[in-house]
N, C-alpha and C positions, 0 to 999 in steps of 0.2 A: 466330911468327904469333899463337898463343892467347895470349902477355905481353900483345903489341899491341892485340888485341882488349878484351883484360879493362881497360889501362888506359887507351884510349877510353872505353869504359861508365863506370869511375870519375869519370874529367875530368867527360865528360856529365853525369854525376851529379851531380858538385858544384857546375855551373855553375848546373843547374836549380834547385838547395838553394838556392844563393843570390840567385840571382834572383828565387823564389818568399817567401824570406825580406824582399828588399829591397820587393816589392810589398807586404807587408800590413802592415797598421797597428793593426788593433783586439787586444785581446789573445786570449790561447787559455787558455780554461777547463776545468778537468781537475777532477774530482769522485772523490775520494777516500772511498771510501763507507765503510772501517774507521775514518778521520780525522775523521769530521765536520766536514769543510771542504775548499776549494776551492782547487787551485792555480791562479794565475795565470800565464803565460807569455807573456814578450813576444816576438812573433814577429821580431821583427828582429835578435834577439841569438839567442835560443832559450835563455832562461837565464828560471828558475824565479823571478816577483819579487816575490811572497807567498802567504801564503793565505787566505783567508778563513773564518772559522768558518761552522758552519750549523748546523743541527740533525745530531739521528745519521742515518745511511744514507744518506748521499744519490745517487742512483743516477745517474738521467737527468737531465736539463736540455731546456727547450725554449723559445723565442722569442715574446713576446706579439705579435697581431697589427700593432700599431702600431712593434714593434721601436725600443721607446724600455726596456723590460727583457729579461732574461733570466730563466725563473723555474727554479731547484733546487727538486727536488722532495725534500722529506725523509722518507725512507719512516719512520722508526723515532722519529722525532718529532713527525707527522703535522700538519707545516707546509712552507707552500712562501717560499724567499727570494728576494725579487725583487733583480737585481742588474744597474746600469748596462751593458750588454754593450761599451761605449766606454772607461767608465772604470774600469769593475771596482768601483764604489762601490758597498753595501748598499743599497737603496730602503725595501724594508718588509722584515717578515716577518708570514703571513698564518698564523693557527693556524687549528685546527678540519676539519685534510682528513685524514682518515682514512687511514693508510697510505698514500701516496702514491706509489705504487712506480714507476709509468711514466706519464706524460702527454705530450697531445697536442691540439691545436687544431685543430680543423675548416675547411677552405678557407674558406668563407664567415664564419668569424670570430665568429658565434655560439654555438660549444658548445668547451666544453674537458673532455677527459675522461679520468680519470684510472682507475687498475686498482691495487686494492689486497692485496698480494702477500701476505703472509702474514693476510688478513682474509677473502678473497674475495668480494669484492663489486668493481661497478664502477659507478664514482659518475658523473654527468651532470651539468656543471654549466651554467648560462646564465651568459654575458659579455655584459656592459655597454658594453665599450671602457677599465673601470675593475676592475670589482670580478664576484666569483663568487657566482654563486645554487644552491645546490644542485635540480635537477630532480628527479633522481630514485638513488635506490640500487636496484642488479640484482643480486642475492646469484647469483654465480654458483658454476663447479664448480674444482677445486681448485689453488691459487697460479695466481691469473691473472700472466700476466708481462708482455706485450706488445702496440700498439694501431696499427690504423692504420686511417686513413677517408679513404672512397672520393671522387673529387674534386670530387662533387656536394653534400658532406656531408650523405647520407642514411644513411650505414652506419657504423658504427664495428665492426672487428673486432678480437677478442680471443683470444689462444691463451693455453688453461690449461695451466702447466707438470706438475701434476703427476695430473691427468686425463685426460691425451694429448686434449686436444679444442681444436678452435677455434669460438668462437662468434662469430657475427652480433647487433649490436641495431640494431634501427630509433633517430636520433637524433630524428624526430620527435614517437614515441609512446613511447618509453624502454621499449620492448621488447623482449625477445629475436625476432630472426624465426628463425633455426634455429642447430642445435650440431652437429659431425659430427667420430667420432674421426681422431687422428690418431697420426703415429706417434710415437718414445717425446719426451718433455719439448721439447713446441715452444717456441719461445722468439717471436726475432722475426718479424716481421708486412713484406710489403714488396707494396705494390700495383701493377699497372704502370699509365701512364698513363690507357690505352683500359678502364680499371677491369674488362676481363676474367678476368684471372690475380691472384692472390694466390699470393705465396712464402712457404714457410714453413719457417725455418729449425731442423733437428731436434738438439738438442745431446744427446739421446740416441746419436743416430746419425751417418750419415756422410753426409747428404744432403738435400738442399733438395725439399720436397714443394712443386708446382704444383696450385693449386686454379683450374677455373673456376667464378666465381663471377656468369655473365650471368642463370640460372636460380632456379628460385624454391629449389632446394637445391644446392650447393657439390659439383663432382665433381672425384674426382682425375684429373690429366689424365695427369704424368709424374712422375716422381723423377730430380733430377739430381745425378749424383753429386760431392760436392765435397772433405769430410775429416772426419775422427770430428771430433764435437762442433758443428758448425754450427750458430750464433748468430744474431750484429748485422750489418744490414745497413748500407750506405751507399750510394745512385748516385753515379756519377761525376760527372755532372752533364751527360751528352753525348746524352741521348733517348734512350740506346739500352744502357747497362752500369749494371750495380748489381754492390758487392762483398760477399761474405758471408764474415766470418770464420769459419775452423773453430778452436775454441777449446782442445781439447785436439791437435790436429793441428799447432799451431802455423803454419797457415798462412794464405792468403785466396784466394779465388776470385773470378776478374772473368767474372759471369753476363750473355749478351747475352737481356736480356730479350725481343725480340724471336721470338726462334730458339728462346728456354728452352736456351739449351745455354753451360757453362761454356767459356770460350773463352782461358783463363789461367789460372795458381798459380803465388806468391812466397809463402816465408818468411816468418811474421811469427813474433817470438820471444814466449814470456810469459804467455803465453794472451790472445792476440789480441781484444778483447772490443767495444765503443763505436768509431765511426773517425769521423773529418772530411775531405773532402776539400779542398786550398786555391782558394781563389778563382780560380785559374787554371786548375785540371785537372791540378796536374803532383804535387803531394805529398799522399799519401797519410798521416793521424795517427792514430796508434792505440794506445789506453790497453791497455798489456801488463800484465794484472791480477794475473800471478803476483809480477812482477819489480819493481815500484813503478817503473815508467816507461813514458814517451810514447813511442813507435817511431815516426818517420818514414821513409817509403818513396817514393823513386821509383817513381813509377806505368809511364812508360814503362820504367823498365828491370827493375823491382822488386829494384831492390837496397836495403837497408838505409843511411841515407844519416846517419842519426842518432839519436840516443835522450837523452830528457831524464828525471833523476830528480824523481820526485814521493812523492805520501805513501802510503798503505797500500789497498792492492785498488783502485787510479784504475780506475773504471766509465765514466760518461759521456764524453767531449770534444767541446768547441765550440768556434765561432768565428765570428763575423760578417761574415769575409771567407770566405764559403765557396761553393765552386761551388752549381750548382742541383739542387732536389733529384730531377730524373728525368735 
């Protein structure tokens, strides 16, 4: 009976793999942050089919509003590479941004704002629809790592990795509005829709700190527990689940934002780090940073359904065909 069960799941599995394969078309970008450059992956084969150089460190990746680029962020070069997200083509490369460790664009498409990891500061820039204007530099407190902003874009928040703290700036006045600690080396930043809660993932620890953030200061609300080292988030794309990899734990957590309460865990090998989800909801990607490869998972079933080799410490993943982001 347990045979049968287990090679149900597999089949399942692999119908989902390929099906979700056969749906996507644009490629999947892996950012190889000891390589200084980018693997390409074409999603319908699932084979590795170049890479593009960048500057050093490149960590995150994120989508300009008009999603006609894709921009690498190079932390250790301090330029960002704009790159066709269709064709995989180079566009520009833009110098002069200061450590560039994690970036992020504002819902309203006006501010991009970038946290600079080993400089600590975090830069504000104005968007054109073209080009970046520096606003303003916020010397903050120490290795800022991660950013997110709230859906008004009046907030942009920042958790300092190695000052246990997360900060608040106003994106209108380029101000701090308050800082409160937290527990040990926050990393990522995840807000829920209703902009009430902020998640904060502890790679210190074993656990997801909830912040409400309705008030004129940040209180903690819960701690939910998930696996040592908890990281990078990703929603599912379903209103209602966001996953948080635990990085030394080797595994991931599918959190119901709603409830704040972890409601799954699957395996993820490698040190679990950056994920995407596919444009359908069913495959789960995830850049395994120990192991120089892509780990794809079934979501419904969380089994391990494939894994792609790539270059050295693969940090970020992307991909144009990807679900939504709450």
């Amino acid at each position: 009976m347990f045979l049968t069960q287990r090679l149900t799941l597999v089949l399942a599995s692999a119908l989902v793999f390929a099906t979700s394969a056969a749906q996507a078309g644009n490629p999947i970008f892996v950012l190889n942050s000891l390589d200084a450059n980018v693997s390409v992956i074409d999603a319908s084969t699932w084979k590795e089919t170049r890479r593009i150089p960048t500057g050093k460190e490149p960590h995150h990746i994120y989508l300009t509003p008009d999603e006609k680029s894709v921009i690498v962020a190079n932390a250790g070069s301090d330029s960002l590479t704009f790159i066709d997200p269709r064709t995989a083509e180079v566009q520009r490369v833009v110098h002069g941004t200061l450590d560039p460790y994690q970036l992020r664009f504002s819902p309203d498409m006006k501010w991009f704002v970038t946290v600079a990891n080993r400089l600590n500061h975090i830069d504000i820039y104005r968007w054109d629809g073209k080009e970046l204007t520096l606003a303003k530099r916020i010397p903050s407190s120490k290795t800022p790592s991660h950013i997110w902003i709230d859906t008004k874009s009046t907030t942009a928040y920042a958790s300092m990795q190695d000052s246990d703290e997360l900060v608040a700036v106003d994106l209108a006045t380029q101000t701090l509005k308050w800082r409160v600690k937290t527990g040990a080396l926050p990393a990522d930043v995840f807000g829920t829709p209703d902009d009430k809660h902020l998640l904060l993932g502890l790679t210190g620890g074993d656990h997801v700190e909830v912040y409400d953030v309705t008030g004129l200061q940040p209180k903690l609300v819960k701690k939910i527990p998930t696996g040592q080292g908890a990281h990078a988030f990703r929603a599912l794309g379903d209103g209602r689940h966001v996953f948080v990899g635990n990085r030394v734990a080797n595994t991931i957590n599918k959190i119901d934002y709603n409830t704040l309460e972890s409601v799954a865990q699957f395996k993820a090998p490698g040190g679990p780090d950056c994920m995407e989800v596919s444009a359908d909801g069913k495959l789960l990607m995830v850049s395994s940073r120990w192991i120089k490869k892509v780990s794809v998972i079934d979501i419904a079933t969380g089994q391990l359904v494939r894994q792609v080799k790539v270059g050295k410490s693969p940090h970020g993943i992307w991909t144009l065909d990807h679900a939504k982001r709450y």
